[in-house]
C-alpha positions as CSV (number, residue, x, y, z in Angstrom):
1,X,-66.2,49.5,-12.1
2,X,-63.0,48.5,-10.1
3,X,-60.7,45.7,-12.4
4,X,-58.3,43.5,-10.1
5,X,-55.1,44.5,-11.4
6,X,-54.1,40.8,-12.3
7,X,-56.4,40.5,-15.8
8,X,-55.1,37.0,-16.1
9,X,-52.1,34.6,-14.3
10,X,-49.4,33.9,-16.4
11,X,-49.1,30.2,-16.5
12,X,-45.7,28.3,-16.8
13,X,-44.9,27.7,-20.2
14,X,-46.2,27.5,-23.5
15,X,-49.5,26.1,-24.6
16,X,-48.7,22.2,-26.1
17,X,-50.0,21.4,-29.6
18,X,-51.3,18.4,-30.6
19,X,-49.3,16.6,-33.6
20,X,-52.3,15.6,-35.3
21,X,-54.3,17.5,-37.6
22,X,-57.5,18.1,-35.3
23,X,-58.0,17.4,-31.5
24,X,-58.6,19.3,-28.4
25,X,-56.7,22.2,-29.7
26,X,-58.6,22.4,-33.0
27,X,-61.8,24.4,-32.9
28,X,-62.6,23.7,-36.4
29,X,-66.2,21.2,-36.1
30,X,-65.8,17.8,-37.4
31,X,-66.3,16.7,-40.7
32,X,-69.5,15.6,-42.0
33,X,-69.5,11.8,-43.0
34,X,-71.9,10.0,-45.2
35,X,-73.6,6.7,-43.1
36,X,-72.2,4.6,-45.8
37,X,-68.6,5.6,-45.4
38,X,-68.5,5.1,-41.2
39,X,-66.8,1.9,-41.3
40,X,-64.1,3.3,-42.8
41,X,-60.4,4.8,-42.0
42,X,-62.0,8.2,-42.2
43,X,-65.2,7.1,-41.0
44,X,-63.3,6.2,-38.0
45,X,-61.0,9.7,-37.9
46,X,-64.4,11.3,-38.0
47,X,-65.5,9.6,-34.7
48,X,-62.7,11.0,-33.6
49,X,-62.9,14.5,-34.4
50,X,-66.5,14.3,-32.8
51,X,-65.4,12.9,-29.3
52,X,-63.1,15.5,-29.2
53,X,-65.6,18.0,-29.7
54,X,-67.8,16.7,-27.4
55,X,-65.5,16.5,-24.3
56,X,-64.7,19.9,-24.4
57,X,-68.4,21.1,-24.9
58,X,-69.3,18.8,-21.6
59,X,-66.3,20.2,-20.3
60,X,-66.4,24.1,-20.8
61,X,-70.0,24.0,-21.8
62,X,-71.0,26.4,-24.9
63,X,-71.8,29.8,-23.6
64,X,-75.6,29.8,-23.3
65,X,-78.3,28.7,-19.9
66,X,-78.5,25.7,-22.0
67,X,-75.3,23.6,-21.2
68,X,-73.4,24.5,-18.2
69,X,-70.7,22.4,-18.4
70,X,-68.8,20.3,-15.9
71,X,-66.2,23.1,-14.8
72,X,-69.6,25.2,-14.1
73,X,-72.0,23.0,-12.1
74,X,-69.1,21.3,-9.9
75,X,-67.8,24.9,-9.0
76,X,-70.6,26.0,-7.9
77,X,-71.3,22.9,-5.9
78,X,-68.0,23.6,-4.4
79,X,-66.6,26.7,-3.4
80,X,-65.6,28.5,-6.2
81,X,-68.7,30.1,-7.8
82,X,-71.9,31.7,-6.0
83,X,-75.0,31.6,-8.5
84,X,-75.8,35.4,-9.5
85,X,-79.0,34.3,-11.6
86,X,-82.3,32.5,-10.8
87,X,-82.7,29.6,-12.6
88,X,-84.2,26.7,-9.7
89,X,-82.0,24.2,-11.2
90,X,-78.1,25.8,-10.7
91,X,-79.9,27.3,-7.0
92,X,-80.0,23.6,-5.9
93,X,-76.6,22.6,-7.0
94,X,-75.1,25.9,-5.0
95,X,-76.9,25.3,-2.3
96,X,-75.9,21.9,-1.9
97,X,-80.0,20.8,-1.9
98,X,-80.1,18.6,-5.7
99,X,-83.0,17.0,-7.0
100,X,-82.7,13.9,-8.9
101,X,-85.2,15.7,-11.7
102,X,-82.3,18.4,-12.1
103,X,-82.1,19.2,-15.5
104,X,-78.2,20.5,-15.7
105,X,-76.6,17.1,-13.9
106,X,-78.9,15.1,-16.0
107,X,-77.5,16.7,-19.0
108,X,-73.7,16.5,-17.8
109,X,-74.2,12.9,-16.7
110,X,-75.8,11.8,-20.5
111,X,-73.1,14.1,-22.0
112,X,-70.2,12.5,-20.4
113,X,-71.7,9.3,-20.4
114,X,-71.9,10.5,-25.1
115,X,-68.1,11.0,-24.4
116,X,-67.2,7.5,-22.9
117,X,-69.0,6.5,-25.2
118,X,-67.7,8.0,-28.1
119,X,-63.9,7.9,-27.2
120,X,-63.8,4.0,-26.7
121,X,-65.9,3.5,-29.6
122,X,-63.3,5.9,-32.1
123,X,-60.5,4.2,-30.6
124,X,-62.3,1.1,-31.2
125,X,-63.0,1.8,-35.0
126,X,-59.0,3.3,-35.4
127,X,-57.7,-0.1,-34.4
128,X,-60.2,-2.4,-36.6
129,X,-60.2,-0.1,-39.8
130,X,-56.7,1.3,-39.9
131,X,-54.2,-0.6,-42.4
132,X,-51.6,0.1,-39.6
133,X,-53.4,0.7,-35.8
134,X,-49.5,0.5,-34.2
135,X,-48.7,3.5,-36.2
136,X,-52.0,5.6,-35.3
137,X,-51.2,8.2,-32.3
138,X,-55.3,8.7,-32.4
139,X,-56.0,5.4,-30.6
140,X,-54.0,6.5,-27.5
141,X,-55.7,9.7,-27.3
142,X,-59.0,8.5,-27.3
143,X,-58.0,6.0,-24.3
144,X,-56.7,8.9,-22.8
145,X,-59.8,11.4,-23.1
146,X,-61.7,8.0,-22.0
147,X,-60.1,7.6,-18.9
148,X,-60.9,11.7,-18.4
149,X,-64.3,11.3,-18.5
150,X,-64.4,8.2,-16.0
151,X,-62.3,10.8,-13.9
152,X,-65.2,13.0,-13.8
153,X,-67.5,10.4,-13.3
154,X,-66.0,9.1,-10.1
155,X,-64.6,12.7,-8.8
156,X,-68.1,14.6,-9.4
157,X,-70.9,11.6,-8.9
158,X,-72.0,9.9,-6.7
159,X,-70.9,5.7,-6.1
160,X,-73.1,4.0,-8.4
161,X,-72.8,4.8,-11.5
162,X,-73.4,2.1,-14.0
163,X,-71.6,2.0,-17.1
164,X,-74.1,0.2,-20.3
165,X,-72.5,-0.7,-23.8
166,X,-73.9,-1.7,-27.1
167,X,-73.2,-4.7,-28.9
168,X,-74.6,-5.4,-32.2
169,X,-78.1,-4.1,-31.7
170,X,-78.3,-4.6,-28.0
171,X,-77.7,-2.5,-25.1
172,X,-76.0,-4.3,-22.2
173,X,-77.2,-2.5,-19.4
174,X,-74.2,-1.9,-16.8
175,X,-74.2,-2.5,-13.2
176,X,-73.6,0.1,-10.5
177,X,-70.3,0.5,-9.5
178,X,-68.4,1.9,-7.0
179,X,-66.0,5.3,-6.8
180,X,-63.2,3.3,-6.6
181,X,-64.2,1.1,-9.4
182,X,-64.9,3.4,-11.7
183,X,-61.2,5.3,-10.8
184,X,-59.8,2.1,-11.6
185,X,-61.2,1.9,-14.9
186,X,-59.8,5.7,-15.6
187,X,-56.5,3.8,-14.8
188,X,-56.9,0.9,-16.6
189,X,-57.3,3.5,-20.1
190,X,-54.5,5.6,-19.1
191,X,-52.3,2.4,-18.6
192,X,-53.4,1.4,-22.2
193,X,-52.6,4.7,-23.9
194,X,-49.0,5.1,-22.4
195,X,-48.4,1.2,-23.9
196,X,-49.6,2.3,-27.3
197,X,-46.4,2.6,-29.3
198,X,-47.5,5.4,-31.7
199,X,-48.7,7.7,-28.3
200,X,-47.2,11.1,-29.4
201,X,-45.5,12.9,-26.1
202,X,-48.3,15.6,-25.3
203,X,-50.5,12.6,-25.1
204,X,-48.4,10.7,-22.9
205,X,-48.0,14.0,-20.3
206,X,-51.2,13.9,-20.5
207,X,-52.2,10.3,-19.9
208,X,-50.1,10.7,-17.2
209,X,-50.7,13.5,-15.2
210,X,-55.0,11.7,-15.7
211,X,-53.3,8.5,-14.2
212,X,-51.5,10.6,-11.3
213,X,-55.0,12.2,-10.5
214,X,-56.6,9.1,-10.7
215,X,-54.2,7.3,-8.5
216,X,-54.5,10.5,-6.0
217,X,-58.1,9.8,-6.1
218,X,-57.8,6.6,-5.1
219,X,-55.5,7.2,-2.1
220,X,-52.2,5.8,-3.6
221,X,-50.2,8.7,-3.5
222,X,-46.8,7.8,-3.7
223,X,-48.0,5.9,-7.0
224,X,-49.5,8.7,-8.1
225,X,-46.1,10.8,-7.9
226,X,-44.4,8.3,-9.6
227,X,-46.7,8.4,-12.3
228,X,-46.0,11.6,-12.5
229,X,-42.5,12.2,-12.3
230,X,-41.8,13.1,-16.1
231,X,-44.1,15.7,-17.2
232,X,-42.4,18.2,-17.4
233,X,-43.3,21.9,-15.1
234,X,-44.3,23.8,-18.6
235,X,-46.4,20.7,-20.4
236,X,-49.8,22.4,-21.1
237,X,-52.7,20.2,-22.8
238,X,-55.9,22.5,-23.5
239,X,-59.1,22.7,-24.7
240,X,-59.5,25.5,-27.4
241,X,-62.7,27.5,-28.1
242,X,-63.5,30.3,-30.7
243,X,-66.2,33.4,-31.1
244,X,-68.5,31.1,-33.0
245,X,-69.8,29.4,-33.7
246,X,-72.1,29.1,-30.3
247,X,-71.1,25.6,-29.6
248,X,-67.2,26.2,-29.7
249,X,-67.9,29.3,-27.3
250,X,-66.0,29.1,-23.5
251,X,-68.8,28.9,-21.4
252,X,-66.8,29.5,-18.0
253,X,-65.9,33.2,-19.6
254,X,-69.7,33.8,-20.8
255,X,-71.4,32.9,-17.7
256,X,-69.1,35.6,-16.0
257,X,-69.7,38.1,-18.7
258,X,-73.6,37.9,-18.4
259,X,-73.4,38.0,-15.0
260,X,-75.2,34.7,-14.6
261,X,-71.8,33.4,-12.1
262,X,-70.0,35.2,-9.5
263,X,-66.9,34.4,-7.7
264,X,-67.4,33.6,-4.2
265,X,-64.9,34.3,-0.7
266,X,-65.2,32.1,2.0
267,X,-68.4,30.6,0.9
268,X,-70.6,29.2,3.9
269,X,-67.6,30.3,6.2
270,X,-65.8,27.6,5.4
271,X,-64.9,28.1,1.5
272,X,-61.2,29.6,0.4
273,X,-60.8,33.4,0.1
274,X,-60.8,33.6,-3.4
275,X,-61.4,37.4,-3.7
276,X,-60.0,38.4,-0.4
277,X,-56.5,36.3,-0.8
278,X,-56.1,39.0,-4.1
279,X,-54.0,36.5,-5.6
280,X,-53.4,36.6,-9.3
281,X,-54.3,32.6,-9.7
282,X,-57.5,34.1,-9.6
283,X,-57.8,37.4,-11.2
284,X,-61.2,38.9,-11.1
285,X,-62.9,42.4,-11.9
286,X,-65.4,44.0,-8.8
287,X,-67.9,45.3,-11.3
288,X,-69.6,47.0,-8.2
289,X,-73.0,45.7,-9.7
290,X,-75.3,42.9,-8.7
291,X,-75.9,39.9,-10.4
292,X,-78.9,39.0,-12.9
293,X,-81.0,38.4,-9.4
294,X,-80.9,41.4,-8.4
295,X,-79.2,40.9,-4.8
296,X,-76.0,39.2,-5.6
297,X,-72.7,41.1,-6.1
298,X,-71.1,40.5,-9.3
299,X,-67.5,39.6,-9.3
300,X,-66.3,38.1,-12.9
301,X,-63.8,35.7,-12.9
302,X,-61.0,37.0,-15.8
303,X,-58.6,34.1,-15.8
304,X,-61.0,33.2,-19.3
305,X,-60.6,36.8,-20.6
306,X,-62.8,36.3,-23.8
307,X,-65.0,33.5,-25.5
308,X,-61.9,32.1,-27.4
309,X,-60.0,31.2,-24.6
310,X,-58.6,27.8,-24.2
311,X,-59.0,25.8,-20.9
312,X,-56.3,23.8,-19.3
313,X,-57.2,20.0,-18.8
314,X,-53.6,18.7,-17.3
315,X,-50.5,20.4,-17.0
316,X,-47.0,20.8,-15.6
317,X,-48.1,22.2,-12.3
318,X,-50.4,19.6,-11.7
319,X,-47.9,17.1,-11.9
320,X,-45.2,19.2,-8.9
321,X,-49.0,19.8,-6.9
322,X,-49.3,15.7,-7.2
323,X,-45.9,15.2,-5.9
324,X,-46.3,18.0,-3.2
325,X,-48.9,15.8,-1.9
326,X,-46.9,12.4,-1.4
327,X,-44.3,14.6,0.3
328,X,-47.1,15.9,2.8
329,X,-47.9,11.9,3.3
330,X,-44.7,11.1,4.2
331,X,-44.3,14.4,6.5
332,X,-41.7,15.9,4.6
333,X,-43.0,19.5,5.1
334,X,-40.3,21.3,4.4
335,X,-40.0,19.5,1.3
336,X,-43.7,20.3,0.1
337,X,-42.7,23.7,0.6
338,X,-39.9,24.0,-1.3
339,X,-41.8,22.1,-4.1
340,X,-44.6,24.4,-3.8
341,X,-42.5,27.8,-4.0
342,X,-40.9,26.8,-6.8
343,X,-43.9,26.5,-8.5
344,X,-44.9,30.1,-7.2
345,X,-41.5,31.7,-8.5
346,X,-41.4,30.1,-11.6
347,X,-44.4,31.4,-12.8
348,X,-43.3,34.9,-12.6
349,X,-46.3,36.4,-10.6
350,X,-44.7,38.4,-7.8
351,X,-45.7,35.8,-5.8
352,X,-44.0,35.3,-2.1
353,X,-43.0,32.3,-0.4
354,X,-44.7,30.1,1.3
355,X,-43.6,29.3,5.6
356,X,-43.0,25.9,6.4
357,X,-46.1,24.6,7.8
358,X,-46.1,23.6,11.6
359,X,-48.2,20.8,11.8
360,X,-49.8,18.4,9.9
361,X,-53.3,20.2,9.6
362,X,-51.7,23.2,8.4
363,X,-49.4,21.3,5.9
364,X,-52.8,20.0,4.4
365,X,-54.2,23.3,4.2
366,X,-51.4,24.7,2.2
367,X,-51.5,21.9,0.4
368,X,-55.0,21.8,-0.6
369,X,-55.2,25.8,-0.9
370,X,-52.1,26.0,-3.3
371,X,-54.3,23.1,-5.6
372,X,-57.1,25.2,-4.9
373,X,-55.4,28.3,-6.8
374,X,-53.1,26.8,-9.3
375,X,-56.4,24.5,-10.5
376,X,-58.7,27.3,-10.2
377,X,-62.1,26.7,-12.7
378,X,-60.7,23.6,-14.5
379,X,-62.9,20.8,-12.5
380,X,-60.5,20.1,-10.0
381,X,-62.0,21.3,-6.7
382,X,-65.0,19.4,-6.3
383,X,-63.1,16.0,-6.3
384,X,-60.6,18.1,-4.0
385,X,-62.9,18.8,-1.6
386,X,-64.2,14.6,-1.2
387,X,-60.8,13.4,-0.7
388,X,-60.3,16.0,2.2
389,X,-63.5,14.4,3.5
390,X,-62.6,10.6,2.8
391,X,-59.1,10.4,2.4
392,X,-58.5,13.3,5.6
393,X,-61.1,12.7,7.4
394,X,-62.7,16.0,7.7
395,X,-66.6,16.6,8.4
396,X,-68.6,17.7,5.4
397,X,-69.2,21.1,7.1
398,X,-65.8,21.9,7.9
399,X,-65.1,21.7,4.0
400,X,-68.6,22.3,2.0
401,X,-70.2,25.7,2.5
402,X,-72.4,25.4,5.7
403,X,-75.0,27.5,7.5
404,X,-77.0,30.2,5.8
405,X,-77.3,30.3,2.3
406,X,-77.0,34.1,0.5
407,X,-80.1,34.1,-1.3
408,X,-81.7,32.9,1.7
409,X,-82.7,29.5,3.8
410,X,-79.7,27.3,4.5
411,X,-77.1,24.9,2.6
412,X,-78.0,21.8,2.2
413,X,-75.7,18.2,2.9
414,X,-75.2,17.1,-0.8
415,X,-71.2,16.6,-1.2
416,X,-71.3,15.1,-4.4
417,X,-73.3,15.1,-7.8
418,X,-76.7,12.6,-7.9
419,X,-77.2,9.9,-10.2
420,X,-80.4,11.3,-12.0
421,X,-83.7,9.8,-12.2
422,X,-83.4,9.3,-15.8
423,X,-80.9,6.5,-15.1
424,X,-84.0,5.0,-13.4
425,X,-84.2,3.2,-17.2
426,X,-81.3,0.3,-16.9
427,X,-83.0,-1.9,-14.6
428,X,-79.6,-2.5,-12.5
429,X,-79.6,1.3,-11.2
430,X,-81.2,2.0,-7.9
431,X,-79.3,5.4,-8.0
432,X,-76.7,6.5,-5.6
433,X,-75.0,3.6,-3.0
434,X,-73.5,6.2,-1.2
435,X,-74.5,9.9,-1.2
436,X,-71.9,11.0,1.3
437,X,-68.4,10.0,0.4
């Protein structure tokens, strides 16, 4: 087997811990509490502990064919993975041809839909049960992870996605509601965790850097930047996993290591040259094998070297890659180059400078192809690649793998996760209002 030389990139910084006692960088599973004692202070802590746990199984999945996870299905809908397995289900997502029956996006839609769910209600029970809800620091992170999984939402579904609540003993069915409604309701959260006095400052980078995506996704750039313009370059906010048990493993890692996911290079001609570019954003090993099919060849991502490794949800970088983007609105190329190199020096990975780009096309192509790298496996590309088509106006087959498919037939036209079938339940969901933005 040939390794790539670069066994993983060396990110700016050091990893950001979370004040509190358990959270996204705990891997310790929540506590059990008795039904009797969930209206209580620890009842409520306890809700907590269990959104927490949740959002980064949807997230990172667990390490089995069982739950893929978000970083998973929308990379392989995108550009970055090439299925190396058979299952029918992860087939249709890669080749851009998804059922509404399709078991893996009905999971991840119910799963993030438990999250919402979950978060709002913990931060919910924090504020009615605590003796002191100014003081508690857990209310603003679960507005925060809230306004995360309405990010996903609007960046990996389609417009139309209903949002139902319960009260008392009721469930309020929601009505379907468009992308840039439900971005706006990932802003309104953030908004509400960076006005919670007791927000603890990893929180608040990371409220932040959500609302700067949020606002990107939404076309407001220069708000975006603004939102932006305090986290600091090494701010890392994570998602920690262990060895066991199963549930707690990283998925993205696993997948690789059982050869069930391959990394692709220029995926339906059109894809970025993740292999090729032999950049260390994206180390990978050529195991000079095929995949579990039989036919495709393996190449195993290493950037998640083992089943314990964490997975970066917002970060420094992130934040300069946000303001490297209002610069490219406002045609300051020079600018988003110098913003963008010094990203690529500081992170101490021989990497060379970029040239200024000559015209506007070429500027967005750095642009996007720098995010491409930096954000590699952490959900970003899939939302990436809509904005190039809505906000950039590019067709759908200059940026979604086109033409003939590898395991045979052709790509399909999907751009963007269904709503599935099981949503066919809340009598206010006729599924997807748009299926190509």
């Amino acid at each position: 087997m040939t390794t790539h030389p670069y066994v993983r990139p060396a990110l700016l910084g050091a990893v950001v811990a979370l004040a509190t006692g358990c959270g996204l960088l705990d891997t310790q599973t929540p506590d059990i509490i008795q039904p009797g004692n969930v209206e209580s202070p620890e009842g409520a802590q306890a809700k907590r502990a269990g959104a927490l746990a949740d959002w980064a199984f949807v997230r990172d999945g667990d390490g089995t064919e069982f739950v893929d996870g978000e970083i998973l299905l929308t990379g392989l809908l995108a550009d970055e993975f090439v299925l190396s397995t058979t299952p029918p289900g992860e087939q249709e997502i890669d080749q851009r041809k998804i059922s509404l029956l399709n078991v893996g996006i009905d999971s991840l839609f119910l799963l993030l839909h438990r999250v919402r769910a979950e978060s709002e209600d913990a931060a919910g029970s924090i504020q009615r049960l605590s003796a002191d809800p100014a003081a508690e620091d857990g209310i603003p992170e679960m507005l925060a992870v809230a306004g995360y999984t309405y990010i996903s939402f609007g960046e990996d579904f389609c417009s139309g996605v209903p949002f139902s609540r319960v009260s008392g003993d009721s469930l309020i069915f929601g009505q379907p509601e468009t992308t840039s409604q439900v971005f706006d309701r990932a802003i309104a959260r953030f908004d509400s965790a960076l006005a919670h006095p007791a927000i603890t400052e990893d929180v608040a980078n990371l409220a932040a850097v959500g609302k700067g995506r949020a606002l990107l996704d939404q076309n407001l750039v220069t708000e975006a930047a603004a939102a932006v313009a305090d986290v600091p370059t090494d701010f890392q906010f994570v998602t920690e996993h262990a060895e066991s048990p199963q549930r707690l493993r990283n998925a993205i890692y696993q997948y690789g290591a059982d050869f069930l996911w391959s990394l692709s290079d220029a995926e339906g001609g059109v894809g970025l040259p993740y292999l090729s570019a032999d950049d260390p954003r994206v180390p990978f090993e050529d195991t000079e094998d095929v995949g579990l099919d039989g036919t495709t060849p393996q190449f195993t991502l290493l950037k998640y070297p083992d089943a314990a490794a964490s997975v970066v949800v917002a970060d420094g970088i992130e934040a300069r890659l946000i303001e490297a983007e209002a610069q490219l609105r406002s045609n300051n190329f020079s600018g988003m180059r110098t913003t963008l190199n010094d990203l690529r020096q500081g992170a101490g990975l021989g990497l060379s400078n970029l040239p200024t780009p000559g015209s506007a096309t070429e500027a967005q192509d750095q642009l996007f192809s720098e995010r491409a790298f930096w954000l590699f496996a952490t959900g970003h590309r899939l939302g990436d690649m809509r904005r190039l088509i809505r906000q950039y106006g590019r067709p759908a087959e200059a940026v979604f793998p086109t033409g003939d498919y590898i395991k045979g037939g052709s790509y399909g036209t999907d751009v963007n996760l269904p709503i599935p079938r099981s949503e066919n339940n809340n009598p206010n969901s006729n599924g997807c209002l748009d299926r190509n933005a």
